[in-house]
BANU-243195 format. One record per residue: residue in one letter; x, y, z of N, C-alpha, C, CB in turn. Coordinates in pm, whole numbers. Glycine has a CB too. Example, Ala and Ser with C-alpha at 12.3 -4.5 7.8 and 13.67 -1.06 7.14 Angstrom:
SITE  residu      nX      nY      nZ     caX     caY     caZ      cX      cY      cZ     cbX     cbY     cbZ
SITE       a    1319    -569     780    1230    -450     780    1320    -330     780    1131    -447     905
SITE       s    1285    -225     708    1367    -106     714    1290       3     787    1408     -60     572
REM end
This chain:
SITE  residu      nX      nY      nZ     caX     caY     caZ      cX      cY      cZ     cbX     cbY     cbZ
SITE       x   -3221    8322    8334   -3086    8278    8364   -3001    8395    8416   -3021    8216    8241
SITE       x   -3021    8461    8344   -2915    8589    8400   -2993    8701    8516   -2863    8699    8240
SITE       x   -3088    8673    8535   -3174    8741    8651   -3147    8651    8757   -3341    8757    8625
SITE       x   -3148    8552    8766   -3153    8472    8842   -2959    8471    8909   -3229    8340    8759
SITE       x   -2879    8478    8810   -2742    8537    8869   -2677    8654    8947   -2686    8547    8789
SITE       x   -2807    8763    8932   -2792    8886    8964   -2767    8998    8866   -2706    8883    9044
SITE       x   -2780    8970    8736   -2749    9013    8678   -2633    8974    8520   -2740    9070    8766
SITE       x   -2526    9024    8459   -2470    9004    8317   -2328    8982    8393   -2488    9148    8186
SITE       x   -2317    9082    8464   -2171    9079    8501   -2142    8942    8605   -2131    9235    8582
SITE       x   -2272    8904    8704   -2257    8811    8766   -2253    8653    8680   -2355    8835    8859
SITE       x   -2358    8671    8604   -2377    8546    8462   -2216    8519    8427   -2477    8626    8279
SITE       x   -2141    8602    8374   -2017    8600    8285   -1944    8556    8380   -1962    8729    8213
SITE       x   -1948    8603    8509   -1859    8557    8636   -1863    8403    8621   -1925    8609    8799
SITE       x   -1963    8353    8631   -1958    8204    8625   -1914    8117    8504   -2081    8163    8651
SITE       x   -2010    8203    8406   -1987    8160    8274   -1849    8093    8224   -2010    8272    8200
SITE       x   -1742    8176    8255   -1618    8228    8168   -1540    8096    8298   -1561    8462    8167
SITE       x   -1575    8051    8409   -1507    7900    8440   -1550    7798    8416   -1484    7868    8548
SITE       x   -1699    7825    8393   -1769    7699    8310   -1698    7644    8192   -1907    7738    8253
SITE       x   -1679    7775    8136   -1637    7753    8000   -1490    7656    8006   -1613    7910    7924
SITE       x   -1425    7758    8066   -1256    7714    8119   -1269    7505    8190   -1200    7875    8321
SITE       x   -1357    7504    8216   -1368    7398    8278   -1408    7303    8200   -1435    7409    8374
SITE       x   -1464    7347    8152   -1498    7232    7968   -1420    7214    7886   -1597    7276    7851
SITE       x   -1354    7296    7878   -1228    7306    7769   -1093    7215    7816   -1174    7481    7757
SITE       x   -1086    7241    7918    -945    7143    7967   -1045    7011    8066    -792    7268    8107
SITE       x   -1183    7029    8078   -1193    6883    8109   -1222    6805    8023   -1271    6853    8193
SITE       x   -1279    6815    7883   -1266    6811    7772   -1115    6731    7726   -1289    6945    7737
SITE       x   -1068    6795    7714    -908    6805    7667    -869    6677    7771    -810    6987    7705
SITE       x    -895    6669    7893    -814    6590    7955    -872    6430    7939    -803    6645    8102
SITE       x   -1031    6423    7932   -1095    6284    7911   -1089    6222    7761   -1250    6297    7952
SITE       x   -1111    6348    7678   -1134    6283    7562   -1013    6282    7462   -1250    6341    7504
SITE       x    -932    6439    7486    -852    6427    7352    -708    6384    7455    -843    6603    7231
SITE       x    -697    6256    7546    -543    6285    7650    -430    6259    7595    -524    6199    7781
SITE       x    -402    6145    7456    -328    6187    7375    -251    6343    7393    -406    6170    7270
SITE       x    -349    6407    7259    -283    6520    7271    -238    6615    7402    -348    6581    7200
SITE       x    -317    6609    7499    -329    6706    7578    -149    6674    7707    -521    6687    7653
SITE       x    -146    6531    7702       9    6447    7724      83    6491    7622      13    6274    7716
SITE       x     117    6475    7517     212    6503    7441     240    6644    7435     189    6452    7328
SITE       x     119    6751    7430     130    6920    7430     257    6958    7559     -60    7003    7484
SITE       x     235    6908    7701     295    6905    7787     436    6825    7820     213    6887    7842
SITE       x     410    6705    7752     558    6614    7759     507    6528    7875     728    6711    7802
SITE       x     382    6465    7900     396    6416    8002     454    6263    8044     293    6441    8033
SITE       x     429    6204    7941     463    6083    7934     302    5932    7924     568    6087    8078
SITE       x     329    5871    7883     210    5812    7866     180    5712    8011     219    5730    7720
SITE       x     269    5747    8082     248    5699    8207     149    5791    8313     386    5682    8259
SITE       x     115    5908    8260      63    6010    8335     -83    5985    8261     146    6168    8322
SITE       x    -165    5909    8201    -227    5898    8114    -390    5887    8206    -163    5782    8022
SITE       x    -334    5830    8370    -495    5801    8456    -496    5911    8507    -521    5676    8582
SITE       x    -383    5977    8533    -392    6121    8622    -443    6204    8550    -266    6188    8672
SITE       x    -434    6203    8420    -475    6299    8348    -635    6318    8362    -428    6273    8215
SITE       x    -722    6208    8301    -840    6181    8306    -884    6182    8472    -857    6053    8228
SITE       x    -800    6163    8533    -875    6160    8688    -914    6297    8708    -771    6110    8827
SITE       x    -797    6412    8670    -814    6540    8664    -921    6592    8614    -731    6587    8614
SITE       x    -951    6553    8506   -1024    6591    8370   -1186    6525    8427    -937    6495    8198
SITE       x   -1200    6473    8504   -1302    6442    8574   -1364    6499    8653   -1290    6372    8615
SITE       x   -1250    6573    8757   -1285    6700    8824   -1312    6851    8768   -1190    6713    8901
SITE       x   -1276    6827    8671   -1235    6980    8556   -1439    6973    8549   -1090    6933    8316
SITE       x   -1431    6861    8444   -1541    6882    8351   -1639    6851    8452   -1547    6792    8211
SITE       x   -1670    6761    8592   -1794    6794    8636   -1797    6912    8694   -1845    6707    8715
SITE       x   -1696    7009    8762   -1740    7186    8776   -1797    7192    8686   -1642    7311    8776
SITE       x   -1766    7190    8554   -1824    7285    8483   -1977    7239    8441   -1732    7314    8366
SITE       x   -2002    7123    8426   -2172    7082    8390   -2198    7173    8499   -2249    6897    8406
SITE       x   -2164    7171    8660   -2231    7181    8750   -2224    7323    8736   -2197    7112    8865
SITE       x   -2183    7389    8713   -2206    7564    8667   -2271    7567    8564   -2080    7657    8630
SITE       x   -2262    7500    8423   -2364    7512    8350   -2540    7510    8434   -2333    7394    8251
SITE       x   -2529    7362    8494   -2672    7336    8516   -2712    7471    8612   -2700    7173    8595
SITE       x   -2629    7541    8731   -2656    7643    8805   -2716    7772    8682   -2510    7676    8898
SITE       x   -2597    7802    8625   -2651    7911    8547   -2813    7856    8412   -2484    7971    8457
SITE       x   -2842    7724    8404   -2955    7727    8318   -3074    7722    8457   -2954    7581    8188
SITE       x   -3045    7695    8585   -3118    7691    8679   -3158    7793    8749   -3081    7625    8740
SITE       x   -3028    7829    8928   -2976    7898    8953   -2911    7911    9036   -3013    7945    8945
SITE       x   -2859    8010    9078   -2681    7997    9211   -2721    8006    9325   -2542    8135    9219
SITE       x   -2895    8036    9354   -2936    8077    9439   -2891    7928    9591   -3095    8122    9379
SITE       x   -2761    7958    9676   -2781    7897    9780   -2687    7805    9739   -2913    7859    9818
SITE       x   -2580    7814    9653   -2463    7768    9585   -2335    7782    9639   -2457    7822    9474
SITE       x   -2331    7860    9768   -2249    7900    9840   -2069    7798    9810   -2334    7890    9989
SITE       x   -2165    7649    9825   -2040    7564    9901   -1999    7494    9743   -2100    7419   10061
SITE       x   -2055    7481    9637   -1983    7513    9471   -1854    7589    9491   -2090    7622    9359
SITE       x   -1933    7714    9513   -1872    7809    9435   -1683    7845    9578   -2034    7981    9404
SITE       x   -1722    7786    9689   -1631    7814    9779   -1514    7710    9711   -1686    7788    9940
SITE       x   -1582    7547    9692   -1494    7481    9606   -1403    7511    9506   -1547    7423    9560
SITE       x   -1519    7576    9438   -1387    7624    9314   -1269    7728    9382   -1469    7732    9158
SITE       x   -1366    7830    9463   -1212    7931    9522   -1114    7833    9592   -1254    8071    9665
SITE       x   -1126    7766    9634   -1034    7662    9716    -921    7597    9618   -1134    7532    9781
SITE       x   -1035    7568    9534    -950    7486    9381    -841    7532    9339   -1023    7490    9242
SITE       x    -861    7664    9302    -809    7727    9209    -724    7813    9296    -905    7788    9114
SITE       x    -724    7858    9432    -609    7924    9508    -537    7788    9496    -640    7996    9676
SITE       x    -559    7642    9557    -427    7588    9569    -377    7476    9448    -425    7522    9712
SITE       x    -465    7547    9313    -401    7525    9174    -316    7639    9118    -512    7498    9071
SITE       x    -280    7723    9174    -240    7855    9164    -116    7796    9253    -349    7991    9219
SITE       x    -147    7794    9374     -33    7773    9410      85    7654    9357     -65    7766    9525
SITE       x      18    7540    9410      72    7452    9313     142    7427    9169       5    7411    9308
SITE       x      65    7483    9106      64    7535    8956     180    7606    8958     -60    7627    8905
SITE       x     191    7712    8997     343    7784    9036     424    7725    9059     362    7859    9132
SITE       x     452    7642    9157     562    7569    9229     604    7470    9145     526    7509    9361
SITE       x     495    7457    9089     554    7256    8968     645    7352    8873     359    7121    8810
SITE       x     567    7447    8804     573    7486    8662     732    7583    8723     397    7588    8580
SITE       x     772    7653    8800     913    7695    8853    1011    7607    8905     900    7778    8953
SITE       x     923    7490    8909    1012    7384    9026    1091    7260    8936     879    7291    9157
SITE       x    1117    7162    9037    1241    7031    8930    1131    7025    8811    1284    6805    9022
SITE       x    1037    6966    8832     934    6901    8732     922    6973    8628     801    6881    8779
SITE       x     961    7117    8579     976    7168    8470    1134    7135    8428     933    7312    8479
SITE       x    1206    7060    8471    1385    7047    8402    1357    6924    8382    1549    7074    8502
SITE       x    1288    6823    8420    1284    6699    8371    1297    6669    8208    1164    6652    8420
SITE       x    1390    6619    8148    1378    6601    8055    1202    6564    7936    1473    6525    8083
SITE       x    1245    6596    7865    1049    6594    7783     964    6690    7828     939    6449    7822
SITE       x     978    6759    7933     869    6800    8000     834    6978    7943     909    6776    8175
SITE       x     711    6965    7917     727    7096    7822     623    7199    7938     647    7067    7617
SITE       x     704    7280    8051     644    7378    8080     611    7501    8031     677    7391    8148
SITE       x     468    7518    8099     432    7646    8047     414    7710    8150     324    7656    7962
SITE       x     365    7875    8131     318    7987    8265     127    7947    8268     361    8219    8204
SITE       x      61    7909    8160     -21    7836    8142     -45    7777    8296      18    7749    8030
SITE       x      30    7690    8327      25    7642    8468     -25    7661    8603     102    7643    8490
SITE       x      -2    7860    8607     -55    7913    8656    -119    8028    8668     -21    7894    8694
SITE       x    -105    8026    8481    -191    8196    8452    -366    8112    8470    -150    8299    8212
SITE       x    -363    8007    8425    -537    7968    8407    -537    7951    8547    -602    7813    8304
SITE       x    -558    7899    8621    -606    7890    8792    -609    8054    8843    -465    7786    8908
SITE       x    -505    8149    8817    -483    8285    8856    -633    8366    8821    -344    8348    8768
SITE       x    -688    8348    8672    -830    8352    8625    -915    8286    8696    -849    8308    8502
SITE       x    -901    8179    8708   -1001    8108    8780   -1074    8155    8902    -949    8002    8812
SITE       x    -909    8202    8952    -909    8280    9088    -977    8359    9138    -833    8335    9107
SITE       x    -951    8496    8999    -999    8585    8998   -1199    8595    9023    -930    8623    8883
SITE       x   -1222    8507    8922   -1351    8477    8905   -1408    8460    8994   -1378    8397    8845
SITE       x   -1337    8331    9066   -1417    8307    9186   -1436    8377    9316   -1385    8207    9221
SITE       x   -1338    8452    9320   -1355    8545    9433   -1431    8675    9412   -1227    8580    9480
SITE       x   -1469    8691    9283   -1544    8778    9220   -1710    8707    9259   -1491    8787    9048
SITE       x   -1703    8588    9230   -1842    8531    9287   -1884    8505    9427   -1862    8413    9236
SITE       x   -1769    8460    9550   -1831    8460    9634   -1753    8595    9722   -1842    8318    9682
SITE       x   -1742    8720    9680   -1754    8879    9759   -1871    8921    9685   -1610    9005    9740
SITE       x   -1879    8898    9561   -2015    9009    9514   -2152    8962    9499   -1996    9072    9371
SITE       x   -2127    8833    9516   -2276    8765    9495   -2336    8667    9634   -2260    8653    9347
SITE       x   -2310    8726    9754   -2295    8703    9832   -2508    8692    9884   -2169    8798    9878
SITE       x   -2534    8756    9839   -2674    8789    9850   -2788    8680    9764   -2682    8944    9792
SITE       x   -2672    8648    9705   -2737    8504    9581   -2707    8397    9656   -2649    8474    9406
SITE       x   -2581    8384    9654   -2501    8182    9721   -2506    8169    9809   -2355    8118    9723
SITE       x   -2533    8301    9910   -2552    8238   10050   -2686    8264   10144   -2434    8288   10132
SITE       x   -2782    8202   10007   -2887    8215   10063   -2979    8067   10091   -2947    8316    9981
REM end
């Protein structure tokens, strides 16, 4: 598994959005209760949530199954997620500074756009350095 990534530092590269991606796709299918109320969203936001949480959690199987497999030729994954997560970053910023944080109930956080900013990071960490792996 980790030979097949290029190595520990490349493994963790993936690892650590897999992870991120389970956790809030997780959060968004199964526990949406809480994960609406943490935020203030309203129980009207209740399909968006899970629609999200759909996209969350299949990245992440699909990085799991890469890293128990391998990334070899993964190029257009891993471009996805950079795509994702620059214009969840952006986005993420703009909601979480913008009206939609004064709305009454609405409980913003920097959350919004510190996790995509990671995400970010990661991913551009995977497709500049592992370039010899995904785009093969």
């Amino acid at each position: 598994m980790i030979e097949a990534s290029g190595g520990l530092a490349n493994f963790i590269a993936i690892l650590i959005p897999a992870f991120m991606g389970g956790f809030y796709g997780y959060r968004c299918l199964f526990l949406s209760d809480g994960f609406i109320d943490q935020y203030g969203l309203g129980a009207g936001s209740e399909f968006m949530v899970k629609l999200s949480g759909t996209y969350t959690f299949t990245q992440s199987l699909i990085y799991f199954i890469l890293l128990l497999t391998s990334p070899v030729g993964a190029w257009s994954v891993f471009a996805f997620g950079t795509i994702q997560a620059a214009l969840f970053l952006v986005f993420g910023y703009t909601t979480v500074k913008g009206k939609w944080a004064q709305v009454e109930g609405v409980k913003a956080t920097a959350e919004g756009y510190i996790v995509p900013a990671i995400l970010l990071v990661f991913h551009l960490y995977i497709m500049f350095t592992m370039g010899d792996i995904i785009y093969t």
